[in-house]
C-alpha positions in Angstrom: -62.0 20.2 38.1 -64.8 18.9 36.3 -67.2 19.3 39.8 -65.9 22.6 40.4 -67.0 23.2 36.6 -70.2 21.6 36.6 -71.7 22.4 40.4 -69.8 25.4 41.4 -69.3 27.5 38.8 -72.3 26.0 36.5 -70.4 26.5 33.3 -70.6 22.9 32.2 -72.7 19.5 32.0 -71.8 16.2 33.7 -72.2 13.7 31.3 -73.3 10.7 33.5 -73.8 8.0 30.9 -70.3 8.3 29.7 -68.9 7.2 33.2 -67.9 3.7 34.0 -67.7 1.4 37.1 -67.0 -1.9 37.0 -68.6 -2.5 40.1 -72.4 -2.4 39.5 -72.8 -1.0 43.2 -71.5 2.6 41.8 -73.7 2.5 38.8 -76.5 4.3 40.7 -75.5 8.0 41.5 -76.1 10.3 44.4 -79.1 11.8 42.0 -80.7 8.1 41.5 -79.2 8.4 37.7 -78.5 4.5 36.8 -75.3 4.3 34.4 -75.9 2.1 31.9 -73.1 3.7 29.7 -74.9 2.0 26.8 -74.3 3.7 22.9 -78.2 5.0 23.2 -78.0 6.2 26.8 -74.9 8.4 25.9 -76.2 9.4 22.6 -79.7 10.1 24.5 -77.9 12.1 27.1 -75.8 14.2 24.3 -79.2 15.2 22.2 -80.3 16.3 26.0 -77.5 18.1 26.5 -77.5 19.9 23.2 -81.2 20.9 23.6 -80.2 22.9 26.6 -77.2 24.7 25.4 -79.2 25.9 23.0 -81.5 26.8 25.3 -81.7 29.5 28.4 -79.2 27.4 30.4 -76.8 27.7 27.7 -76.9 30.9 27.5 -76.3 31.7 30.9 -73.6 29.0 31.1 -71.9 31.7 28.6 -72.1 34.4 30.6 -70.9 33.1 33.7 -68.0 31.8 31.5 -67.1 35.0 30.4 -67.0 36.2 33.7 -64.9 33.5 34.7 -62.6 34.0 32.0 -62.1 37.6 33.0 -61.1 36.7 36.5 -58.6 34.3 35.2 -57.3 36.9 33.0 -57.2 39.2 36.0 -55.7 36.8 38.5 -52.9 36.0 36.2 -52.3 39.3 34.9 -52.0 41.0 38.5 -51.9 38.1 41.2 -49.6 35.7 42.1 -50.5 33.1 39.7 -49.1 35.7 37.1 -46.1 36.4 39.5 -45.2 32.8 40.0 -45.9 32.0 36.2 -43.1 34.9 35.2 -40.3 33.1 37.9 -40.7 30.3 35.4 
């Protein structure tokens, strides 16, 4: 879910830092990114992260949001997620 959040849709952020491996081979991602999961890389990631929510990319992160929150409205109001949600 969180891929189909983050490079799909683009309505979220992938917080690298805050993943762990214990085997140091998966600490370098497909980007390059090296995981050091450290308390300064997460917290340098987060200020990062909050600099562009608050910038354009936020902003257009809550739009597309809203527009997939009115298809998931839709879906279950008049598809069969809402049909097989009402048998329950």
């Amino acid at each position: 879910i969180a891929s189909l959040l983050t490079d799909v849709l683009h309505v979220g952020i992938d917080l690298k830092q805050c993943k762990t491996f214990y085997d140091p081979a998966f600490r370098t991602l497909y980007d390059g990114t090296e995981i050091s999961g450290t308390e300064e890389a997460i917290k340098g990631e987060m200020k990062e992260v909050w600099e562009r929510m608050r910038g354009t990319e936020g902003e257009d992160m809550r739009l597309r949001i809203k527009e997939v929150k009115s298809r998931l409205r839709e879906s279950l109001a008049n598809g069969r997620a809402g049909r097989d949600m009402a048998k329950l």
